[in-house]
N, C-alpha and C positions, 0 to 999 in steps of 0.2 A: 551522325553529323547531318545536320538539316540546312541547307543553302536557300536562301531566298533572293531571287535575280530581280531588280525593279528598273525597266525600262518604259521610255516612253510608246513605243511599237517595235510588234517582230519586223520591219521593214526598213528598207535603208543600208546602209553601210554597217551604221551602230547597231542597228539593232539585227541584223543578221549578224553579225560578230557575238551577239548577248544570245541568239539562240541556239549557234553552234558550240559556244560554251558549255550552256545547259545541257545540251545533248550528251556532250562528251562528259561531261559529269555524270549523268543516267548512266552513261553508256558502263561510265567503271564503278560503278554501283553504289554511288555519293544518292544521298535522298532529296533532291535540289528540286526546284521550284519557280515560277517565270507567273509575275504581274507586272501586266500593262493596261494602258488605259486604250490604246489603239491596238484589236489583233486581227490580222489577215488571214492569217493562217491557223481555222482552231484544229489541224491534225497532230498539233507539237504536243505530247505527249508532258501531261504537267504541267503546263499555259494557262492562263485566266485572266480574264480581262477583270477591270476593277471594274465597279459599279458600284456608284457614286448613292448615297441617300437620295432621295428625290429632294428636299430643304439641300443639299449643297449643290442636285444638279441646278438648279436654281441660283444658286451664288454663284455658280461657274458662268454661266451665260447673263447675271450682270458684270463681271468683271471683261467677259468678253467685251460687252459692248460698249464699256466706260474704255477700253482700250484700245476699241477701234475710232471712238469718238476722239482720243485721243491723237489718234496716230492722223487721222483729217484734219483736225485741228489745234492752236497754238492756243494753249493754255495761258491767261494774260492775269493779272495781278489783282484786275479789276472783277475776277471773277468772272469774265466773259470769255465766248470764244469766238476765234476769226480764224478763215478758212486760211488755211498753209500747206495740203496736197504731203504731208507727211513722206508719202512713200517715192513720191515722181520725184520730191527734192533730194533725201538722199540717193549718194552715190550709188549709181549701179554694180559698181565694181566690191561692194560690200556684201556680204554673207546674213546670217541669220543674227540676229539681237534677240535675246531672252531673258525672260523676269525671272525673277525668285521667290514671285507669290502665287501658289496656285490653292484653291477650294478643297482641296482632296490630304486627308489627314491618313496617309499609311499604315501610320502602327496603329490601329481601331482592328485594322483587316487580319482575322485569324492566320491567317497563312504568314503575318508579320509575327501574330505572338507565339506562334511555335516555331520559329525560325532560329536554328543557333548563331548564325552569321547573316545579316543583311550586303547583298552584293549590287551597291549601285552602278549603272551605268549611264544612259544615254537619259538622263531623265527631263530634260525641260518640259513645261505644263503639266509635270504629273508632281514631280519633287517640290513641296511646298517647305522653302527653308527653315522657316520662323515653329512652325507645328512640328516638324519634323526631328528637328535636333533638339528642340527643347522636352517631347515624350521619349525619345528614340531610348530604350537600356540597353541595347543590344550591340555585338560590337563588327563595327561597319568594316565591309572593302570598297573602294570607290573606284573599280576599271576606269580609265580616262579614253574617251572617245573623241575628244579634242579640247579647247581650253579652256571653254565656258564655265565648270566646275569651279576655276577660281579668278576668273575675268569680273568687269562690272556688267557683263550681258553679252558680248564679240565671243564670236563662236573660234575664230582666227584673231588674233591680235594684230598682224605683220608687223611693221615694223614701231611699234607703240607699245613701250615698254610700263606702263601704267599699272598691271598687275602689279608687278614687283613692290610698288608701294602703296599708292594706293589709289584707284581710277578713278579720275576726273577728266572732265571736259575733256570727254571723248573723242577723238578724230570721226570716229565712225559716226556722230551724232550730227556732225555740221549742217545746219541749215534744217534741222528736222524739229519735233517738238522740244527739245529742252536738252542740251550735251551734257547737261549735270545728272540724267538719268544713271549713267553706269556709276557716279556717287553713290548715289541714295541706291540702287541694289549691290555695291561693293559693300557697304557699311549694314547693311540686310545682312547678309552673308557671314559677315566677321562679324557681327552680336551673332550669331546664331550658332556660329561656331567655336565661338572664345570656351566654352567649356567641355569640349567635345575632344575625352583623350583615347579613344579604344576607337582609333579609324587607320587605314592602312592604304595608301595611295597604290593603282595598279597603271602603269604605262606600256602600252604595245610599239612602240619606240622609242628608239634612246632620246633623240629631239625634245617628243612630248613628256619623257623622263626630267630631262632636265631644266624644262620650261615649268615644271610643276614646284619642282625643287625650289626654284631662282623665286615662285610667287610667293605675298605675302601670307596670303590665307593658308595655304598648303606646307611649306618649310619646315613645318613643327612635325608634322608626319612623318613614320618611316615610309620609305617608296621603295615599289620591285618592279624590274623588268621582265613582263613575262608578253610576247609577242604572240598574236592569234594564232587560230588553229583549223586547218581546214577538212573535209570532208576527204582524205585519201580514193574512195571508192566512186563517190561522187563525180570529183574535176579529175578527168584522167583525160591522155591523148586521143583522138580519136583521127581516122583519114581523114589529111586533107582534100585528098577527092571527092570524099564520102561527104564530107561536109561543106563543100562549094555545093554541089550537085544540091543537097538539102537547102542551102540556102538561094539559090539562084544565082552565085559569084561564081564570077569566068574563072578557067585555071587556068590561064594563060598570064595572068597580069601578076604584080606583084601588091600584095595587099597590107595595107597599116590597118590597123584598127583602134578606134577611141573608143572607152563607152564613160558614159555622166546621164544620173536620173535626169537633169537638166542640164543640156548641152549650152545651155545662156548661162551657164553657171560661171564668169567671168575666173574664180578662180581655178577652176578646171583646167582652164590653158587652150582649149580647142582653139583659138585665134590664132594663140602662135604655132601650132601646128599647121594651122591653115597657110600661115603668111611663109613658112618655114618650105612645104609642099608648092607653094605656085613658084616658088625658085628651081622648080628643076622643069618649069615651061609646059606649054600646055600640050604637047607630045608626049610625055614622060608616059609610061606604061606603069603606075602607081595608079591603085586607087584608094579611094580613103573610104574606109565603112564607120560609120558612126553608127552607136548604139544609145539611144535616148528620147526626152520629148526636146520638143524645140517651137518656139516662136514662129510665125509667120517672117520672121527675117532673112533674108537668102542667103546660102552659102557663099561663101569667097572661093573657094576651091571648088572647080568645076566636076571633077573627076571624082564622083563622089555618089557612094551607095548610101541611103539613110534606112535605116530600122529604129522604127520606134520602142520606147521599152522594153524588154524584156523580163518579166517577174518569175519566170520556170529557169532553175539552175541548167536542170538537163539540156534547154536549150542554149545557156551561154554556153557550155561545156563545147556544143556543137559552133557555136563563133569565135573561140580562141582557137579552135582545131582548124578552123577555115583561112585565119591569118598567117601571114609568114613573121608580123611581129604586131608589138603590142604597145602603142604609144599613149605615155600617161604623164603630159609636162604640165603637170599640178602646179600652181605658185605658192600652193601652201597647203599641207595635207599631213596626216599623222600615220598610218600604214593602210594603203587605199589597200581594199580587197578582193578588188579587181585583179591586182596587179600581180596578188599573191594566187588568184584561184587563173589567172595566165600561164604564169610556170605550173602550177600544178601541170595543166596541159602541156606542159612543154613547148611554149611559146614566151619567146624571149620577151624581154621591157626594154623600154626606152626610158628617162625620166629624167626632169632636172634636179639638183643636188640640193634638196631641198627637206625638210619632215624626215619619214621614216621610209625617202625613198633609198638613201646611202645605206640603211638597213637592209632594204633589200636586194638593188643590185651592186653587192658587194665582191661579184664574182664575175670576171668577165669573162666567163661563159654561159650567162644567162642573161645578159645585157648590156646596154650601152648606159653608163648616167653619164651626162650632158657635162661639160664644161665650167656653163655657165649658165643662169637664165635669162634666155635672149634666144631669137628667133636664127640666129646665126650659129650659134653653138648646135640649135635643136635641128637645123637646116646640116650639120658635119656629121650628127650621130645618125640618120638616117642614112644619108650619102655613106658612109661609113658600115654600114650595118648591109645595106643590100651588094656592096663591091665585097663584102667579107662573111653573108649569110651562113655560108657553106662550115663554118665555125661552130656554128650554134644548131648544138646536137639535142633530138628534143630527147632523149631519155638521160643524157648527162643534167641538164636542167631540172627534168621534173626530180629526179633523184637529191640535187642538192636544194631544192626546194624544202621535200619530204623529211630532210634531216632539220630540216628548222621548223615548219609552220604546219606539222602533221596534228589531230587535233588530239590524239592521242599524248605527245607530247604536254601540248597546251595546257589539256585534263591533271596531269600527274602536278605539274608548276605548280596550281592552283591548288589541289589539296595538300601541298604539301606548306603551303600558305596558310590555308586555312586550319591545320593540325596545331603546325607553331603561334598561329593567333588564340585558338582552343587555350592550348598549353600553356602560352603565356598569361 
């Protein structure tokens, strides 16, 4: 059995989730496989970056730059353009928009043609829809990493039920160059898909399960739940002592922790954390550590350690152990995995009842989920959490963690996926 993983990069949420996969497929003696077009890390045993012809890197860097012309300017009737600031206009509070044309033709690349199973996941700017399904013979899995897969381009939909039938005039388009864009790539998508019957939808939450289901593009597919899988050896407890001391956090105070590649990431939630934290006054012996990049914009919450990214596991491993909990009130998220390599360590979650965080703390003894989402709910499960700490045992945690999101587990789901896809 021959696995081929096609992500966009080893980096990320998603694309860490796509290489710990791979691993754990190596690991139990699957013959699997990892292309990408961005890689960070070439010690991943089996990884390969694509590398484009020279004539397509070429088409890739004019489509770039016909799309950034775009995105500065408002495309008129008259065939002219006038400046419209594309980016300043939309909404900040909106996420990532992606195409479904990209220069890079997949199945050309040897590692495609001796592939018995193609396993997409995170793919924007590499997965070119229209080339892709129309050479593709091979019979697909699609991991779902959030909902873009069957959206008009909205990485997040919220509350814009438009998948289901069929996306138009976009919420998330307003005031930008054209809201009929996620048309014309919804309708890209379904011709390219309309003939495509050997594909097998994969959801790492029940949420993103059933938001795949409810789309139109997707509905026709069988769908499985099978939830990540982490490094056991890797995310383990470590002293809290030992791990203030290494970071330079006081052991006296009581510490939350955020982390978001980008802390401006409006749906990440750190706002209402912030606004949730200055209610208990600016005495309170809480401090809040964020882990991320961030803007020149200043913190709301005084009381407040920043560490800029982090890209070595080993050392998050060392910032969950230094927390007494781990706050993650996402507004919209599929299974953060953060939150899962937190309990690995044995430090509880916080999170509002949102994605695939009900998936995760579904145990209260591994954390608090929120009420509701609202900065009052998020302001009770803290206040709650530090008068009742003495509750949240880190080796009862990591343990019921390991019975679900080990990656060993993860590995077996998947091949046992991929025999019945063989078979059938």
């Amino acid at each position: 059995m021959n696995i081929l993983h096609i992500t966009n990069r080893d980096g990320g949420g998603a694309g860490k989730a796509c290489v710990r996969l791979h691993q754990g497929l190596l690991e139990s003696g699957i013959d699997s496989n990892l292309l990408m077009i961005e890689q960070d890390d070439k010690t991943i045993n089996k990884s390969f970056k694509f590398i484009a012809p020279f004539p397509k890197k070429i088409e890739r860097y004019k489509i770039k730059i016909v799309r950034i012309l775009k995105e500065l300017h408002l495309y008129t009737e008259k065939d002219k353009y006038r400046k419209s600031e594309f980016l300043s206009h939309r909404p900040k509070k909106f996420g990532l928009f992606s195409f479904p044309n990209t220069p890079y033709d997949i199945t050309q690349h040897p590692l495609y043609v001796r592939a018995d199973i193609i396993n997409l996941h995170w793919t924007t700017r590499f997965l070119d829809y229209n080339t892709f399904f129309r050479n593709n013979s091979k019979k697909i899995v699609w991991t779902l990493h959030d909902m873009n897969p069957f959206t008009g381009g909205c990485h997040y939909a919220g509350n814009c039920g438009g998948f289901k039938q069929v996306c138009e005039k976009c919420p998330q388009l307003i005031n930008t160059i054209d809201d009929r864009y996620s048309n014309k790539n919804f309708q890209v998508k379904n011709d390219a898909l309309r003939d495509i019957v050997y594909m097998t939808i994969v959801a790492p939450s029940k949420w993103l399960l059933e938001e795949s289901k409810a789309s139109s593009l997707f509905n026709k597919y069988p769908h499985a739940y099978i939830p990540y899988g982490l490094q056991q050896n890797l995310f383990k407890p470590l002293s809290k002592e030992y791990s203030r001391d290494m970071l330079g956090i006081p052991k006296d105070k009581k510490i939350i922790l955020f982390v978001a590649v980008s802390l401006d990431d409006h749906r990440k939630g750190l706002e209402y954390l912030q606004d949730a934290l200055v209610q208990f006054g600016e005495e309170s012996d809480i401090i809040l550590c964020v882990v991320g990049n961030k803007n020149d914009k200043p913190f709301r919450y005084k009381n407040l350690i920043h560490i800029k990214n982090i890209n070595d596991e080993r050392l998050m491993r060392v910032v969950y152990s230094a927390a007494d909990v781990f706050a993650l009130p996402s507004l919209e998220d599929n299974l953060p995995n953060t939150a899962l390599e937190s309990l690995l360590c044995g430090t509880p979650v916080i999170g509002f009842p949102i994605g695939g965080m009900p998936d995760i703390i579904d145990d209260n003894s591994i954390g608090i989920l929120c009420d509701s989402v609202s900065v009052e709910s998020l302001y009770a499960a803290v206040k709650y959490y530090f008068d009742n700490s003495g509750k949240y045992k880190q080796d009862i945690i990591r343990a019921i963690a390991l019975a679900k999101y080990s990656l060993e587990i993860q590995a077996k789901a998947y091949i046992s996926l991929y025999e019945k896809i063989l078979k059938d």
